[in-house]
N, C-alpha and C positions, 0 to 999 in steps of 0.2 A: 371389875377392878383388879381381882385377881389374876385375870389372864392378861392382863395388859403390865402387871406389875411383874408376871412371869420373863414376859417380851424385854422389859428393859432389864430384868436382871439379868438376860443370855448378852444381850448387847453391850451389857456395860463389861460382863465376863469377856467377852469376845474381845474386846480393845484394852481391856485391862491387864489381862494374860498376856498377851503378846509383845505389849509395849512395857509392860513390868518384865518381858525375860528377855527386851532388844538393851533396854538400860541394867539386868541384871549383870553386876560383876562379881567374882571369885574374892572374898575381901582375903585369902591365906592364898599364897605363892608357891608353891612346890617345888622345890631347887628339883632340876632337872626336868620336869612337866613336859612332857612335847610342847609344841605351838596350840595342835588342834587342841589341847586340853582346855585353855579356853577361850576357843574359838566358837562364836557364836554360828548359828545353821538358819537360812531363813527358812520360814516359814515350819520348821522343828521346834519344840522345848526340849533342851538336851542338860542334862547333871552330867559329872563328871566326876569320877571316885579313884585312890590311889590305895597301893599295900604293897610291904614292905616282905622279905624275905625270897622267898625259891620259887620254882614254879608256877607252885600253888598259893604264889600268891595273885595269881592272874584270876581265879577263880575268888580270891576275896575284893579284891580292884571292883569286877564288876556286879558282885551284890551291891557294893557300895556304891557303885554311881546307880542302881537301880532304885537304894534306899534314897539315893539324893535327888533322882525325880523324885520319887513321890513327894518327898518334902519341899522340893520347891513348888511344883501344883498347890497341893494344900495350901502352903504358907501364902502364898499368890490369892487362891484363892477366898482364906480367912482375912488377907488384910481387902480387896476389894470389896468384903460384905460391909467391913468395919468403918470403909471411909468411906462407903455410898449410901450404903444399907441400913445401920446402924441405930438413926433416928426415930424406926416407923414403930407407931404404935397398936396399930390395929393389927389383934390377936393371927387372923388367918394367915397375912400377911408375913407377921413375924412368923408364923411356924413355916409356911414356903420357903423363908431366908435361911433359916436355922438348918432343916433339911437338907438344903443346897450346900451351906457351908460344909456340913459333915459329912463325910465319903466315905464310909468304911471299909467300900470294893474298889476304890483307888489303889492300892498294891497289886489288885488280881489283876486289874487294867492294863498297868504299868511292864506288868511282868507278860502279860499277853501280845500286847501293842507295838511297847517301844522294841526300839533294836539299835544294838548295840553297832556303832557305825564306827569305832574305832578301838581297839586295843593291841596294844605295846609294852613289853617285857626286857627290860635295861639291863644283861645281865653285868657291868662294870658296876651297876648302882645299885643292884640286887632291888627294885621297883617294878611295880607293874602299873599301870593305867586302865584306867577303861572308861568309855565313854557314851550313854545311852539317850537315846533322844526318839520321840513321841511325834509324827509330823502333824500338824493342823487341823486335817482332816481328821483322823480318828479320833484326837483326843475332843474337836467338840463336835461332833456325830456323839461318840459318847457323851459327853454333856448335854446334849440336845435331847437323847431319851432318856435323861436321868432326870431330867429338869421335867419331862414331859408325865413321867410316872410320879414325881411328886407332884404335881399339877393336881393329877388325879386323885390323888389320895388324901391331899388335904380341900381338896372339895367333899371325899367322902366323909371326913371327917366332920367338919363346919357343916352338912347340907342342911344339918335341924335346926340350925342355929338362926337368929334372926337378922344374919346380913343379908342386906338387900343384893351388895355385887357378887355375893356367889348364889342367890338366888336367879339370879336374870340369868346364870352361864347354864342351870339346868335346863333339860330340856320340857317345853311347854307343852306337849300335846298329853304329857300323860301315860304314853304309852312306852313300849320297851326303850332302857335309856343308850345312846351312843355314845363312845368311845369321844372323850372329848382330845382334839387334834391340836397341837400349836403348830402352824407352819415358823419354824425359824429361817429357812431359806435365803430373806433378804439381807439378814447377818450372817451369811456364811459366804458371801463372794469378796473378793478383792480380799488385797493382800492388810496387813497387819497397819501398815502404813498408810492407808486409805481411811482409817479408821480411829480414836480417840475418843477416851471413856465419856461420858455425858459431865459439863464442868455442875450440876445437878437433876442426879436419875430422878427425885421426886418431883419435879419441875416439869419434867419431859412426861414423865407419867400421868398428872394432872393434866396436861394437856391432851394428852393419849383419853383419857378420858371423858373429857371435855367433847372431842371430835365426835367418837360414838355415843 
């Protein structure tokens, strides 16, 4: 049950992100903003960040849009735990979700990954811009062994415990244990648009379950 509840919570992450950052809009206007400021990127999550004064304000610009990804990831990803996730009661589970939702290497991520694909320095308007974006592929490759090493760890957790579905996920023979693997593969082809969060993941999941 556990590992099947892992699968739908990357799938539902997967369609959720992307289509929460294709409808994401900038709700504050910036008089003077380039165009690209906000201009959406397919298949990128990109933030966008502005500062005020001399040169060095180009250097504060792009902390800022680096500080505004991370907070749109997170913020993305705390409200899809909230509207899918949210209900379930069973302990291991919950601690899976909670895990997931909190990222505390999300900045080391952000600041390794993304790459800044645009910055502009206005000297009439004394403004600088910057604009940083993360494309698809890293950010859920990242999520996919994040999600895969909490997998693991709250099976270590729970193994004494007397659930039956993380029972049946250990291995049977007794002898040295394996590296338990999720393939997420089948959720990581096709574009962003091919895709749309589950209208409910515990439904899907029950059934996921059901089949094995």
């Amino acid at each position: 049950m556990l590992e099947a509840l892992a699968f739908v919570l990357f799938k539902t992450y997967v369609a959720y992100m992307f289509d929460q950052h294709l409808r994401q809009q900038d709700n504050v206007m910036i008089e003077g903003a380039p165009q690209w400021y906000y201009q959406r990127k397919e298949d990128h999550v990109c933030a966008s960040g502005f500062a005020k004064g001399d040169f060095d304000s180009i250097d504060k610009a792009r902390h800022r849009a680096q500080d505004a990804l991370v907070r749109l990831i997170d913020d993305a990803t705390k409200a899809m735990v909230y509207k899918h996730f949210s209900e379930n009661t069973n302990p291991a589970e919950q601690e899976l979700v909670k895990r997931f939702e909190s990222d505390e290497a999300l900045p080391r991520f952000v600041k390794a990954k993304a790459r800044f694909h645009n910055v502009e320095y206005q000297e009439e308007t004394n403004k600088a811009f910057a604009r940083n974006c993360v494309d698809r592929s890293s950010l859920l490759s990242y999520e996919q062994e994040r999600l895969q090493k909490i997998h693991v760890a709250v099976i270590e957790k729970y193994r004494h415990e007397a659930f039956d579905e993380l029972e049946a996920e250990r291995p049977a023979d007794g002898g040295d244990e394996q590296e338990l693997v999720l393939d997420f593969s089948p959720y990581l082809k096709g574009s962003q648009s091919e895709s749309s969060p589950p209208q409910d993941p515990f439904r899907e999941l029950e059934q996921e379950s059901t089949d094995h």
